[in-house]
PyMOL Python script that loads the backbone (N, CA, C, O; Angstrom):
from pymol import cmd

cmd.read_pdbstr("""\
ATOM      1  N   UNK A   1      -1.531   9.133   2.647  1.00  0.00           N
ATOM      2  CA  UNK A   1      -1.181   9.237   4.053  1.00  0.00           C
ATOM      3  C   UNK A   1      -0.379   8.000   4.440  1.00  0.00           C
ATOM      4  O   UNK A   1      -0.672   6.858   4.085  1.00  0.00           O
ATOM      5  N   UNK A   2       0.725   8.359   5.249  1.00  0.00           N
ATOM      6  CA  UNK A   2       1.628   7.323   5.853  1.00  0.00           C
ATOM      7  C   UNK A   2       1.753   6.789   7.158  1.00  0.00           C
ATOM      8  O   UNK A   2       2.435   7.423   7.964  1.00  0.00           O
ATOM      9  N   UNK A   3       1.302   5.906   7.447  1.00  0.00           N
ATOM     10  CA  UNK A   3       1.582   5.815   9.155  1.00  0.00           C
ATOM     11  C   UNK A   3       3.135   5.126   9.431  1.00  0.00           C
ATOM     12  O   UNK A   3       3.699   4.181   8.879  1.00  0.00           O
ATOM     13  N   UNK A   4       3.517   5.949  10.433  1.00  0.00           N
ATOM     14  CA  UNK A   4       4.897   5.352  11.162  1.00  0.00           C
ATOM     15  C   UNK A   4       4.614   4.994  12.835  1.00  0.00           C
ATOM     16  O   UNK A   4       3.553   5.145  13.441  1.00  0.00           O
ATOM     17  N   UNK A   5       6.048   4.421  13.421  1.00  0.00           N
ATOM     18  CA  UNK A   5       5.918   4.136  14.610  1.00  0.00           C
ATOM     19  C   UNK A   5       7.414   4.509  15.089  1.00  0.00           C
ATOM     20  O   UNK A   5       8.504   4.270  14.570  1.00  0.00           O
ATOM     21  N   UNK A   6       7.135   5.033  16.009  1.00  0.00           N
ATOM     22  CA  UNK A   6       8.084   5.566  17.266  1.00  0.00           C
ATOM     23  C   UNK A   6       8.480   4.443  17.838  1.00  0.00           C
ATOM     24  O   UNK A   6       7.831   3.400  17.771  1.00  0.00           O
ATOM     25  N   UNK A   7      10.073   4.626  18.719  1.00  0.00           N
ATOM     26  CA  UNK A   7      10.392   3.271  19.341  1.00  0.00           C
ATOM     27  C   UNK A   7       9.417   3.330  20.652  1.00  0.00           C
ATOM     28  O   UNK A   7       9.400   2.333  21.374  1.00  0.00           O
ATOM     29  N   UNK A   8       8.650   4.389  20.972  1.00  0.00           N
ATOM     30  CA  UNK A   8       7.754   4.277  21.831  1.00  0.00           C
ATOM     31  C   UNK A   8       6.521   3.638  21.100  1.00  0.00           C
ATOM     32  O   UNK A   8       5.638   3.849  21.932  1.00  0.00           O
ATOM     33  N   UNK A   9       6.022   3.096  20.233  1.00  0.00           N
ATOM     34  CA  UNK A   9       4.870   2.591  20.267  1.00  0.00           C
ATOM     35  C   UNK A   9       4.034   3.547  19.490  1.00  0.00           C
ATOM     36  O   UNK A   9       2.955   3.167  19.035  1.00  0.00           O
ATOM     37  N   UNK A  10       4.485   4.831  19.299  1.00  0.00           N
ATOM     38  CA  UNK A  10       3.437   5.656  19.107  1.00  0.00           C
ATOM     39  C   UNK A  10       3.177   6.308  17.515  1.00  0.00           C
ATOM     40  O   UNK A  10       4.032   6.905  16.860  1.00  0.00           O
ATOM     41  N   UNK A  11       1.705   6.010  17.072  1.00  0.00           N
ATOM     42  CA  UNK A  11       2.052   5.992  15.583  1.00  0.00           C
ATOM     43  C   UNK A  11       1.660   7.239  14.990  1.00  0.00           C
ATOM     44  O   UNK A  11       0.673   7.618  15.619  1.00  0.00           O
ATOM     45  N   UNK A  12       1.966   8.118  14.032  1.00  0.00           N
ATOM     46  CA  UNK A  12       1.779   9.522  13.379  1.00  0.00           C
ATOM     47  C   UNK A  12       1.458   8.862  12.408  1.00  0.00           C
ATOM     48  O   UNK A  12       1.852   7.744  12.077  1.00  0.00           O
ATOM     49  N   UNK A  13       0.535   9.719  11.792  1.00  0.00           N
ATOM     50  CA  UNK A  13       0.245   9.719  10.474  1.00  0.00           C
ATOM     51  C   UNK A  13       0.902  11.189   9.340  1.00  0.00           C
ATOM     52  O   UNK A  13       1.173  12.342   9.677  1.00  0.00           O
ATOM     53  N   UNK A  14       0.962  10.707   8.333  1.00  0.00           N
ATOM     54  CA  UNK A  14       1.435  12.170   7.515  1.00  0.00           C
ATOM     55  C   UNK A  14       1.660  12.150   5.874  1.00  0.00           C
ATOM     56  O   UNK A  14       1.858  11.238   5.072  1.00  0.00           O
ATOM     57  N   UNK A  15       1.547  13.490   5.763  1.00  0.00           N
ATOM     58  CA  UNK A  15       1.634  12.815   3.748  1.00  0.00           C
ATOM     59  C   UNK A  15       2.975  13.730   3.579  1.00  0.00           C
ATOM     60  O   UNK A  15       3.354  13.855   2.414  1.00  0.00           O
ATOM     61  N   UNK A  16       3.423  14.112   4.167  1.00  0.00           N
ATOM     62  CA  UNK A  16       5.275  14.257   4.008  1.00  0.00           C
ATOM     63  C   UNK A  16       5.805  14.415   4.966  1.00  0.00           C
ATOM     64  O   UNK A  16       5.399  14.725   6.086  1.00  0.00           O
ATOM     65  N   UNK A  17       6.842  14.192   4.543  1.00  0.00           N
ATOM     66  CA  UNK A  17       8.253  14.193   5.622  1.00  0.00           C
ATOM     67  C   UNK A  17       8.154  15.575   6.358  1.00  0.00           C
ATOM     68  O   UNK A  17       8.316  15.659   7.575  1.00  0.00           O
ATOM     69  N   UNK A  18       7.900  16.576   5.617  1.00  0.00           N
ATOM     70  CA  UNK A  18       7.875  18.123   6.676  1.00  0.00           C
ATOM     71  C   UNK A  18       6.797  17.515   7.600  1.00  0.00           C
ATOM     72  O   UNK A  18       7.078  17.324   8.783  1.00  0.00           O
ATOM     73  N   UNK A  19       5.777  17.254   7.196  1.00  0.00           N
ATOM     74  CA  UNK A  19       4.213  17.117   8.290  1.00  0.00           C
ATOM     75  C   UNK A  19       5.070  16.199   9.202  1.00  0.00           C
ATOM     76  O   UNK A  19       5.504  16.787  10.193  1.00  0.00           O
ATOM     77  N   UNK A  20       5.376  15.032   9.104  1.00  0.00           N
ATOM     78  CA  UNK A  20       5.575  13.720  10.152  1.00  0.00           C
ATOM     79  C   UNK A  20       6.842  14.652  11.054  1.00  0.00           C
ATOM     80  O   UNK A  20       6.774  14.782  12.276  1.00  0.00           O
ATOM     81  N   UNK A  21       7.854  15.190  10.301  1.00  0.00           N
ATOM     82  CA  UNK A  21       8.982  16.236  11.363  1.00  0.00           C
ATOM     83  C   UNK A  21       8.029  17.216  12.232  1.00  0.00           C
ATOM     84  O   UNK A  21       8.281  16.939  13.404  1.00  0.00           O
ATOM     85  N   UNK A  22       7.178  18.101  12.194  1.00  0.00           N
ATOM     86  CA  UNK A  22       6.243  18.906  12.789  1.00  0.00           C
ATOM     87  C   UNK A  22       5.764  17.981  14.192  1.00  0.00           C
ATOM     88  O   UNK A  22       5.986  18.282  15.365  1.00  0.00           O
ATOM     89  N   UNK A  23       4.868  16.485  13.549  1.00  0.00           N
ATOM     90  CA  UNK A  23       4.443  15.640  14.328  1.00  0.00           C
ATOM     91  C   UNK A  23       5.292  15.214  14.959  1.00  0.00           C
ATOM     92  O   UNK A  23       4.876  15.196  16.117  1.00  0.00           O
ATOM     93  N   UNK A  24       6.512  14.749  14.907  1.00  0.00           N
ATOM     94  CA  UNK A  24       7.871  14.382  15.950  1.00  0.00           C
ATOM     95  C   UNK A  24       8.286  15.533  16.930  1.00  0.00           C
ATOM     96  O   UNK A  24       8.412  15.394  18.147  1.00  0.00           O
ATOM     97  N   UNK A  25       8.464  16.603  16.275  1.00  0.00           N
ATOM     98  CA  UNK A  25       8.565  17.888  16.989  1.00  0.00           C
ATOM     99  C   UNK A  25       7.791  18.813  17.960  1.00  0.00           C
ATOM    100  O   UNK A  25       8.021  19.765  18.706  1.00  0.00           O
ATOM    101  N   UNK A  26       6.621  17.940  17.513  1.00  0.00           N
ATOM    102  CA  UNK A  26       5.354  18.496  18.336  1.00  0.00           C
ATOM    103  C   UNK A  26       5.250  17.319  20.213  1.00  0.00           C
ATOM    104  O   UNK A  26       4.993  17.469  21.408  1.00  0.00           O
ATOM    105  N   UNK A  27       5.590  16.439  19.393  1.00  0.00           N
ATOM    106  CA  UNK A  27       5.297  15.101  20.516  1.00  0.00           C
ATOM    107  C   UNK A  27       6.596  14.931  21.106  1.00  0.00           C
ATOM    108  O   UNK A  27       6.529  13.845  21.682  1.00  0.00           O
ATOM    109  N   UNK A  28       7.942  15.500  21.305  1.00  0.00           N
ATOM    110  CA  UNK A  28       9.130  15.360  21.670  1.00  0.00           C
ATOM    111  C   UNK A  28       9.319  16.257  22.864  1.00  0.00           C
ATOM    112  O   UNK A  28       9.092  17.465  22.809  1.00  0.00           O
ATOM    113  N   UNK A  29       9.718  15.669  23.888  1.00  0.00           N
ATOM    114  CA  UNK A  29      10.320  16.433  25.059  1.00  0.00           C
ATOM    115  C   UNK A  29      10.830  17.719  24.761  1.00  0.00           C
ATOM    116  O   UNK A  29      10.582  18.736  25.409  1.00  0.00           O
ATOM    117  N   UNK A  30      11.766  17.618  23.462  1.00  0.00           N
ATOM    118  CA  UNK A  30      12.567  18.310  22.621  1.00  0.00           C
ATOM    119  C   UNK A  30      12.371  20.017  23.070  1.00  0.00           C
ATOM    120  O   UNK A  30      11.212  20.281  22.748  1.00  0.00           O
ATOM    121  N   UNK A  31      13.038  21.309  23.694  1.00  0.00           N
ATOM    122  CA  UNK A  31      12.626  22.061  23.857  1.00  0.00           C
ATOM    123  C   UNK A  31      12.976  23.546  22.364  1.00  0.00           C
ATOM    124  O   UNK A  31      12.964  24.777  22.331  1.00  0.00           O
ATOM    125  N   UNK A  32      13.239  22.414  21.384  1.00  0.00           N
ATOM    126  CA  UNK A  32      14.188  23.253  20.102  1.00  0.00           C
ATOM    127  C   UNK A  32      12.968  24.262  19.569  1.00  0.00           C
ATOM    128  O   UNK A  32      11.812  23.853  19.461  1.00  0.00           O
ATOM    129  N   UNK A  33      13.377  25.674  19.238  1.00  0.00           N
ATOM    130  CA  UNK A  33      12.688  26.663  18.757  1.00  0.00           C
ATOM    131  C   UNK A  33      11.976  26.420  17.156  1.00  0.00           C
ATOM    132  O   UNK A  33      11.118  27.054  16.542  1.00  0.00           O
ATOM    133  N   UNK A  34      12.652  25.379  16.876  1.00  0.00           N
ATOM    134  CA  UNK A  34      12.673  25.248  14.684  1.00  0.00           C
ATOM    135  C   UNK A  34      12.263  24.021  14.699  1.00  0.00           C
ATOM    136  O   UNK A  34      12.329  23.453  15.790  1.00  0.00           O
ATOM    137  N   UNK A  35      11.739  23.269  13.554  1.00  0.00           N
ATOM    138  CA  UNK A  35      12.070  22.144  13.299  1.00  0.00           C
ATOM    139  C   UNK A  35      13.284  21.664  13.098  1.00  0.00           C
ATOM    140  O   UNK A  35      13.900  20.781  13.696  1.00  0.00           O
ATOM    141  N   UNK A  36      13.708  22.658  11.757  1.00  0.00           N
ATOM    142  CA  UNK A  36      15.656  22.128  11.744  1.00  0.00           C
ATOM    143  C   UNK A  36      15.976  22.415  12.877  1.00  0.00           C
ATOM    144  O   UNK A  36      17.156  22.105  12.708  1.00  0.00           O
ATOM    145  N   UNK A  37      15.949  22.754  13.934  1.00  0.00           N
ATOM    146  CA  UNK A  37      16.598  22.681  15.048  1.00  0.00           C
ATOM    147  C   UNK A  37      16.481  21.678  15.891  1.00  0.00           C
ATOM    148  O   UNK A  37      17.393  21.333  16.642  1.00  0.00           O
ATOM    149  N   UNK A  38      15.204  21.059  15.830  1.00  0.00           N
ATOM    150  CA  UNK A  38      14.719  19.573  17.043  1.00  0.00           C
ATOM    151  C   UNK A  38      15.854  18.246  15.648  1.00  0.00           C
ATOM    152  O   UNK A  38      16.325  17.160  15.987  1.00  0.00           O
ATOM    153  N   UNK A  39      15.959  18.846  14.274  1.00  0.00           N
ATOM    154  CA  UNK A  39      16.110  17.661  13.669  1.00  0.00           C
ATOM    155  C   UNK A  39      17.583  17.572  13.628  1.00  0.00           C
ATOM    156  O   UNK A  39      18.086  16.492  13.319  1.00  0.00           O
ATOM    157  N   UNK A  40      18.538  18.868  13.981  1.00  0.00           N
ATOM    158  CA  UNK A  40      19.705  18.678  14.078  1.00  0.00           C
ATOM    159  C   UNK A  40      19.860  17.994  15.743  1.00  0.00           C
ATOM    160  O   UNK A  40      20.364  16.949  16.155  1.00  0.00           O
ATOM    161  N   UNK A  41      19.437  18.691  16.155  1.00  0.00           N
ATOM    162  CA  UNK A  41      19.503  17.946  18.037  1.00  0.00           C
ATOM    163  C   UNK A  41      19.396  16.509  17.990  1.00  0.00           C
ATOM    164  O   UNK A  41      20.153  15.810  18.664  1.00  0.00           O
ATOM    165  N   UNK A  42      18.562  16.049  17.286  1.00  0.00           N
ATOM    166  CA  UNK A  42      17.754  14.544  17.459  1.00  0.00           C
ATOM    167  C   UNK A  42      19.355  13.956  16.670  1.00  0.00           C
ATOM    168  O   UNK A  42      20.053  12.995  16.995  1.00  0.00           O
ATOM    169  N   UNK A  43      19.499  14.707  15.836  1.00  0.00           N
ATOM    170  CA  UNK A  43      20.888  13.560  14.579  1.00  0.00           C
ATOM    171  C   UNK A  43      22.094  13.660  15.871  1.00  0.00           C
ATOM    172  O   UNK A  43      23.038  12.875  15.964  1.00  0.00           O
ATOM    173  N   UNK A  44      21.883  14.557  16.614  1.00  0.00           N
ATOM    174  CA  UNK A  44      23.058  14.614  17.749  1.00  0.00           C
ATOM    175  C   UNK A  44      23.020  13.561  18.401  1.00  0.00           C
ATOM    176  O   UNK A  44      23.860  12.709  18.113  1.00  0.00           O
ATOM    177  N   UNK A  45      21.999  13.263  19.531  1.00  0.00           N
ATOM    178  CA  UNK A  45      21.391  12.326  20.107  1.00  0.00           C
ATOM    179  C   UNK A  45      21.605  11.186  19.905  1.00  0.00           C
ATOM    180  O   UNK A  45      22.225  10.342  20.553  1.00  0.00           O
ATOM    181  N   UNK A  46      20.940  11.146  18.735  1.00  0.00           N
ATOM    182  CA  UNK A  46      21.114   9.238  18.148  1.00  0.00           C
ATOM    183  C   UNK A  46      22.941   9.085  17.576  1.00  0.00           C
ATOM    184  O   UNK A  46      23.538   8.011  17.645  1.00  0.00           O
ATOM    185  N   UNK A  47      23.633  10.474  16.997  1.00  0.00           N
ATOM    186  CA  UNK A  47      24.906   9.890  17.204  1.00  0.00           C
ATOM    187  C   UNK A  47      25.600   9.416  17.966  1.00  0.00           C
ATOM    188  O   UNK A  47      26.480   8.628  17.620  1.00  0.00           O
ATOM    189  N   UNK A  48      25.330   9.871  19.594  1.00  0.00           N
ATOM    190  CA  UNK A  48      25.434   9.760  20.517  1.00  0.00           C
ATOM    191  C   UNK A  48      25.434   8.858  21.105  1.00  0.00           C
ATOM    192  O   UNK A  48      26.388   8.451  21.769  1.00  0.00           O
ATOM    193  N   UNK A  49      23.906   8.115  20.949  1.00  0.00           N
ATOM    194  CA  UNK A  49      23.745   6.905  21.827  1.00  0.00           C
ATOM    195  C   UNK A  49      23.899   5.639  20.919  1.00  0.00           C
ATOM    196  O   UNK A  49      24.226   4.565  21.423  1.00  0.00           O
ATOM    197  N   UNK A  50      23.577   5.814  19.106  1.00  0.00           N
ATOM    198  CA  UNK A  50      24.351   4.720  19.151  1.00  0.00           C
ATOM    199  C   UNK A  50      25.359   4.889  18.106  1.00  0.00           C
ATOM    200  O   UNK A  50      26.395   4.252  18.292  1.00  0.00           O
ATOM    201  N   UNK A  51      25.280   5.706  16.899  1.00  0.00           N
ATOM    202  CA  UNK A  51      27.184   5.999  16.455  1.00  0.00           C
ATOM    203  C   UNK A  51      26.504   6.145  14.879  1.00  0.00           C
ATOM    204  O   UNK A  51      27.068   6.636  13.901  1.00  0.00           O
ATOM    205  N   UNK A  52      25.313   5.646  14.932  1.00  0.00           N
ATOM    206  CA  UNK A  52      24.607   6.353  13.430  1.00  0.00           C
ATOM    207  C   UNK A  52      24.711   7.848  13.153  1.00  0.00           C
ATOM    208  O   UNK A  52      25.081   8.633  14.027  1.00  0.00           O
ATOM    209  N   UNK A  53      24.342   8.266  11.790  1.00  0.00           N
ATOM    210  CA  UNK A  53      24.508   9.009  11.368  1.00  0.00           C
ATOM    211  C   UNK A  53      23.259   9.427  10.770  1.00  0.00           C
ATOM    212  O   UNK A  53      22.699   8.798   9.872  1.00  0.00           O
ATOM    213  N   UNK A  54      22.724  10.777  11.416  1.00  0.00           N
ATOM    214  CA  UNK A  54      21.447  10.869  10.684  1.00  0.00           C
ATOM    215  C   UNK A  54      20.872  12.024   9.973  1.00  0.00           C
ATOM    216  O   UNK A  54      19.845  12.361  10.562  1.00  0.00           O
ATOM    217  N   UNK A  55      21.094  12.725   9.012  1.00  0.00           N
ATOM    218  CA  UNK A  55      21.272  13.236   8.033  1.00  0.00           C
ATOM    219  C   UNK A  55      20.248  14.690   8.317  1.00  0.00           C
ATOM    220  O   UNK A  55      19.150  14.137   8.378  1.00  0.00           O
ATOM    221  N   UNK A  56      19.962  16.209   8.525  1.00  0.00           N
ATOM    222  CA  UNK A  56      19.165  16.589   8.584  1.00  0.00           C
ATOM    223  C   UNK A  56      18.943  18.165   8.157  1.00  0.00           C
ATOM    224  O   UNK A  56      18.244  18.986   8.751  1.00  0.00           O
ATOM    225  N   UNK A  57      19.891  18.408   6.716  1.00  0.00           N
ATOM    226  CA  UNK A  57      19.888  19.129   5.697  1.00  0.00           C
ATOM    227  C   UNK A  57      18.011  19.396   5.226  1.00  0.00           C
ATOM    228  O   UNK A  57      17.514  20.502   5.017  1.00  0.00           O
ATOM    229  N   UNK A  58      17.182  17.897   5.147  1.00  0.00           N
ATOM    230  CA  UNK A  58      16.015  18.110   4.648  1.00  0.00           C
ATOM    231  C   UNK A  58      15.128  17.016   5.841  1.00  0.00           C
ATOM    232  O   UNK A  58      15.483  16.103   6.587  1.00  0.00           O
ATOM    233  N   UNK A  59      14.104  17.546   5.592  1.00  0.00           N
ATOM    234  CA  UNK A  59      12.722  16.635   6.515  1.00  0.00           C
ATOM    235  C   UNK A  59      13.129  15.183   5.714  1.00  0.00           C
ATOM    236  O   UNK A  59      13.300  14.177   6.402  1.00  0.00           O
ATOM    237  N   UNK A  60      13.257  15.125   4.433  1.00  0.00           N
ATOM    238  CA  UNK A  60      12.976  13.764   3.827  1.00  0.00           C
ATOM    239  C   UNK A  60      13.782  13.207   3.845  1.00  0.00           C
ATOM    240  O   UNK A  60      13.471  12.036   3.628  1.00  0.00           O
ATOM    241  N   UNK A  61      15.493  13.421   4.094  1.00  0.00           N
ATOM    242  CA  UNK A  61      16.936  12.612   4.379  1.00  0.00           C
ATOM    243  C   UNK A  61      16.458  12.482   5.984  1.00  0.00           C
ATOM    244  O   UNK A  61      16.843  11.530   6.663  1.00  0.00           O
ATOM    245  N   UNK A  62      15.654  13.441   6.480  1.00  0.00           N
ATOM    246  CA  UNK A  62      15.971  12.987   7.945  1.00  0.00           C
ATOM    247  C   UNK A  62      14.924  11.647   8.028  1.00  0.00           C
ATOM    248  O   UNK A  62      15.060  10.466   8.347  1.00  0.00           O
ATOM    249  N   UNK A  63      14.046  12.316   7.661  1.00  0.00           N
ATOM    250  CA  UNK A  63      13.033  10.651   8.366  1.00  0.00           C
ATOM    251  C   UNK A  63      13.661   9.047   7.201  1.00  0.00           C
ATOM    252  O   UNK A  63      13.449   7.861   7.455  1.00  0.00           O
ATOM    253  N   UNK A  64      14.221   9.462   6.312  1.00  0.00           N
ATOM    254  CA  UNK A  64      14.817   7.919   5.558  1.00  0.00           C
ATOM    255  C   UNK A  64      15.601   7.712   6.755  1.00  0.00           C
ATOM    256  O   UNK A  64      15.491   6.748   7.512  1.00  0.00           O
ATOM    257  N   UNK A  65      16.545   8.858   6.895  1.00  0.00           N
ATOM    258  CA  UNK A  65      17.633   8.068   7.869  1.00  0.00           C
ATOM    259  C   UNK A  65      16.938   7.521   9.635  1.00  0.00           C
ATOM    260  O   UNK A  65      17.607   6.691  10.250  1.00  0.00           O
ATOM    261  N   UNK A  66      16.075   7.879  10.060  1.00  0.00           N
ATOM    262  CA  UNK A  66      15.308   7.687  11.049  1.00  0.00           C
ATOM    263  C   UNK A  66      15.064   6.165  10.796  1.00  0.00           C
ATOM    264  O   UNK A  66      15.473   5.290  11.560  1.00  0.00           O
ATOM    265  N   UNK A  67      14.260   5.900   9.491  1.00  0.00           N
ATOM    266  CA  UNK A  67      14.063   4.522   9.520  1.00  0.00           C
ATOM    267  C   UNK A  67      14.992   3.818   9.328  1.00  0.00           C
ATOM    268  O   UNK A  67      14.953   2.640   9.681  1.00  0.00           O
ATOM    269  N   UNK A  68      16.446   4.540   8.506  1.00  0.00           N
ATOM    270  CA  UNK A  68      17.383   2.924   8.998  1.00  0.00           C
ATOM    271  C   UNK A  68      18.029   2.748   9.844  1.00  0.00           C
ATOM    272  O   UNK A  68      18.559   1.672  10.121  1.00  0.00           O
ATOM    273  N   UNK A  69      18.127   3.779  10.446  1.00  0.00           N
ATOM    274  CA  UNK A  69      18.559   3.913  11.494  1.00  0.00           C
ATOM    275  C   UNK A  69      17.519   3.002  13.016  1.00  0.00           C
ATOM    276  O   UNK A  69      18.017   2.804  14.124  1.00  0.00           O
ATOM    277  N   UNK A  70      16.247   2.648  12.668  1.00  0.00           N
ATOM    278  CA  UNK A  70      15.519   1.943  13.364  1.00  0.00           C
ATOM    279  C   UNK A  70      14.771   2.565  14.850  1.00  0.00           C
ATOM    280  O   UNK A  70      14.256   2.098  15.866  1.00  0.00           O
ATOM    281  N   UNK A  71      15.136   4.184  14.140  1.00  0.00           N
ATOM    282  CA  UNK A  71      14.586   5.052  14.762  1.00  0.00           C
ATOM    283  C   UNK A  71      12.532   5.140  14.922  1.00  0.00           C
ATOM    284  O   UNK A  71      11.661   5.413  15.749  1.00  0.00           O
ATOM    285  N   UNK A  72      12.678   4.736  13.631  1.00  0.00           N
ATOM    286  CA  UNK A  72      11.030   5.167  13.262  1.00  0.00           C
ATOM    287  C   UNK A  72      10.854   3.748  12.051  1.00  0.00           C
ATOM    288  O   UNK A  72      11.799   3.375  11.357  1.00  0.00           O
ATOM    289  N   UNK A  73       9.753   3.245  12.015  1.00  0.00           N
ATOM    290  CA  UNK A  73       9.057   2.691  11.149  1.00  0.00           C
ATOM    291  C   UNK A  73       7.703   2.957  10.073  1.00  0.00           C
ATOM    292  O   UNK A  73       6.707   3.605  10.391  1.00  0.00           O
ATOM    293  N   UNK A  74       7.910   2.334   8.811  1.00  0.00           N
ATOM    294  CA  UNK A  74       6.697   2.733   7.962  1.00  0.00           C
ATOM    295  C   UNK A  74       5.711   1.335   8.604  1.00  0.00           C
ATOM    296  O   UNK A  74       6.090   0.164   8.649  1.00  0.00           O
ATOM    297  N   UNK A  75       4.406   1.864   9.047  1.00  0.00           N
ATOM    298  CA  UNK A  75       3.414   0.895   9.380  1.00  0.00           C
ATOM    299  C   UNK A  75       2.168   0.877   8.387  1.00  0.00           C
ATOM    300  O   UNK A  75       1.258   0.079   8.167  1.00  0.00           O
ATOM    301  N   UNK A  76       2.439   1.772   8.029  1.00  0.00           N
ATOM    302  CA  UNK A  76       1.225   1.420   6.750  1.00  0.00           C
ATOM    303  C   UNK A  76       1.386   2.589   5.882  1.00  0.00           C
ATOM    304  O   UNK A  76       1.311   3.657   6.491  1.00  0.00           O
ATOM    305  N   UNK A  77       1.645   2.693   4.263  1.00  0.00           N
ATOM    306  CA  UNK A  77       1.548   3.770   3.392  1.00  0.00           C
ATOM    307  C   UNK A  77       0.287   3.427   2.290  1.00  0.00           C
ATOM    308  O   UNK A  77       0.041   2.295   1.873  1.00  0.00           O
ATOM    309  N   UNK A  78      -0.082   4.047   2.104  1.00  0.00           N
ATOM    310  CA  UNK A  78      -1.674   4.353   1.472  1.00  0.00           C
ATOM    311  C   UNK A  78      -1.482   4.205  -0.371  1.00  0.00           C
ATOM    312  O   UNK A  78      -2.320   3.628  -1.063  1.00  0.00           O
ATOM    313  N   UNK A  79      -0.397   4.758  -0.848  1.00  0.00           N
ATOM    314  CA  UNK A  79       0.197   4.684  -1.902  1.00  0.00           C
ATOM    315  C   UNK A  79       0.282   2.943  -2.203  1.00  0.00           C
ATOM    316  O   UNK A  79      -0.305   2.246  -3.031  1.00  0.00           O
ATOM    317  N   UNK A  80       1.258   2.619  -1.166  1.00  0.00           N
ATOM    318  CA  UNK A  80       1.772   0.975  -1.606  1.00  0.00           C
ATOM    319  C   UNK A  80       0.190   0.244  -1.556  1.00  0.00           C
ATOM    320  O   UNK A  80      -0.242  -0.517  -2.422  1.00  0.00           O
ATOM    321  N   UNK A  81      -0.451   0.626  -0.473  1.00  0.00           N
ATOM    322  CA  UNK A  81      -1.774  -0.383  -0.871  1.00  0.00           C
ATOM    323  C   UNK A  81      -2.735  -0.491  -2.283  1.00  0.00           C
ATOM    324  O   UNK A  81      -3.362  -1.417  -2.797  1.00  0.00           O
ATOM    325  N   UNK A  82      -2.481   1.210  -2.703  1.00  0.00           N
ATOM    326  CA  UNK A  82      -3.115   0.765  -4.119  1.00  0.00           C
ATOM    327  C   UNK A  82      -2.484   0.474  -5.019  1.00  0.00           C
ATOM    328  O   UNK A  82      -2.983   0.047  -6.060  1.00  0.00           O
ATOM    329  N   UNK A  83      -1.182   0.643  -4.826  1.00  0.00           N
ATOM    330  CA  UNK A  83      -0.403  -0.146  -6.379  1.00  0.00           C
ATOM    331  C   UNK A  83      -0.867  -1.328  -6.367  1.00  0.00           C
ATOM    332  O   UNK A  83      -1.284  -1.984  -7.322  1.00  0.00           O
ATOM    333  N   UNK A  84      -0.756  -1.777  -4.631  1.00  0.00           N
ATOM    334  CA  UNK A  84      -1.086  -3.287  -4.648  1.00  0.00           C
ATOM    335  C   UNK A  84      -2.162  -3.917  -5.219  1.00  0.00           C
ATOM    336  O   UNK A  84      -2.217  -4.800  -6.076  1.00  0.00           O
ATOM    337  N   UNK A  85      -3.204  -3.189  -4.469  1.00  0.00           N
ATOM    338  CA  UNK A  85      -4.658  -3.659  -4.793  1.00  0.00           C
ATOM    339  C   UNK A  85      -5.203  -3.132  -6.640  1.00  0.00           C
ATOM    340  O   UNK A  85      -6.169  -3.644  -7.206  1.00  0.00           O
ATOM    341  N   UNK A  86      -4.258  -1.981  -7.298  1.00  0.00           N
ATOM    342  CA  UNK A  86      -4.034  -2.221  -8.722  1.00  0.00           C
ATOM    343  C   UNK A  86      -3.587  -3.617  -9.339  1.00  0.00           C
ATOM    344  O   UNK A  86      -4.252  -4.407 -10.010  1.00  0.00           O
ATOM    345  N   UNK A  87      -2.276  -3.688  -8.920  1.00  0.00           N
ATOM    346  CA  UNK A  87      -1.726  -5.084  -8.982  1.00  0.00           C
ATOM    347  C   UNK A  87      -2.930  -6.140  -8.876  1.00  0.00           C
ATOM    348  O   UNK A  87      -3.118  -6.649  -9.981  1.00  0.00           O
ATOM    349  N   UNK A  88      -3.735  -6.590  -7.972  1.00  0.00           N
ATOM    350  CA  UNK A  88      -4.158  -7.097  -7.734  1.00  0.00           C
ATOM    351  C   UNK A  88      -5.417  -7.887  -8.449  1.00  0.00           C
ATOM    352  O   UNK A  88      -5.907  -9.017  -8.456  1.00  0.00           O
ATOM    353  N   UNK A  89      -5.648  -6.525  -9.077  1.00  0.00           N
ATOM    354  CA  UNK A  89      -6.914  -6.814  -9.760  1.00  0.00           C
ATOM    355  C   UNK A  89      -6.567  -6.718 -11.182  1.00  0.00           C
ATOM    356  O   UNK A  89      -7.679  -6.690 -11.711  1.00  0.00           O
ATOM    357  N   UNK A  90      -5.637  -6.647 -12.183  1.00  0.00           N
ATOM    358  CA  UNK A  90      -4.867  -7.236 -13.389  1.00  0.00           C
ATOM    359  C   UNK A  90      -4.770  -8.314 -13.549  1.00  0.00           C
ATOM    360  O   UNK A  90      -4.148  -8.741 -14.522  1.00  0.00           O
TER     361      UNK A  90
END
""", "prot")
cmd.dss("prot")
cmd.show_as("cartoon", "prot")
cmd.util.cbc("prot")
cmd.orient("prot")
């Protein structure tokens, strides 16, 4: 499980990119019938306001491009902690 953060503050959890798009789509003003539909609207939007480009062929190009875009952040992934804490204990 992955937690992210919204430029609102607000954090989802999810173990893929389809789930966390559902969770954006669910919590969005957004009145789009599809997911690909809130995720093409949203790549509109942010071209819009600031000139990025945000990719939304798949859930998983869209949320990469979300985060470099500085749309969304990784706040904690569950994976990296145990490589770590593997790491750790070697």
């Amino acid at each position: 499980m992955t937690k992210y953060q919204d430029n609102n503050g607000t954090i989802f959890e999810a173990d893929t990119p389809e789930e966390l798009v559902r969770y954006l789509h669910e919590a969005s003003y957004a009145q789009a019938e599809s997911d690909a539909l809130f995720m093409e609207e949203m790549a509109g939007r942010i071209r819009f306001m600031s000139g990025q480009e945000v990719r939304h062929s798949s859930c998983e190009e869209f949320v990469q491009d979300l985060i470099k875009a500085k749309q969304l952040a990784i706040v904690e992934d569950e994976e990296t902690e145990k490589e770590d804490e593997a790491q750790d204990k070697s």
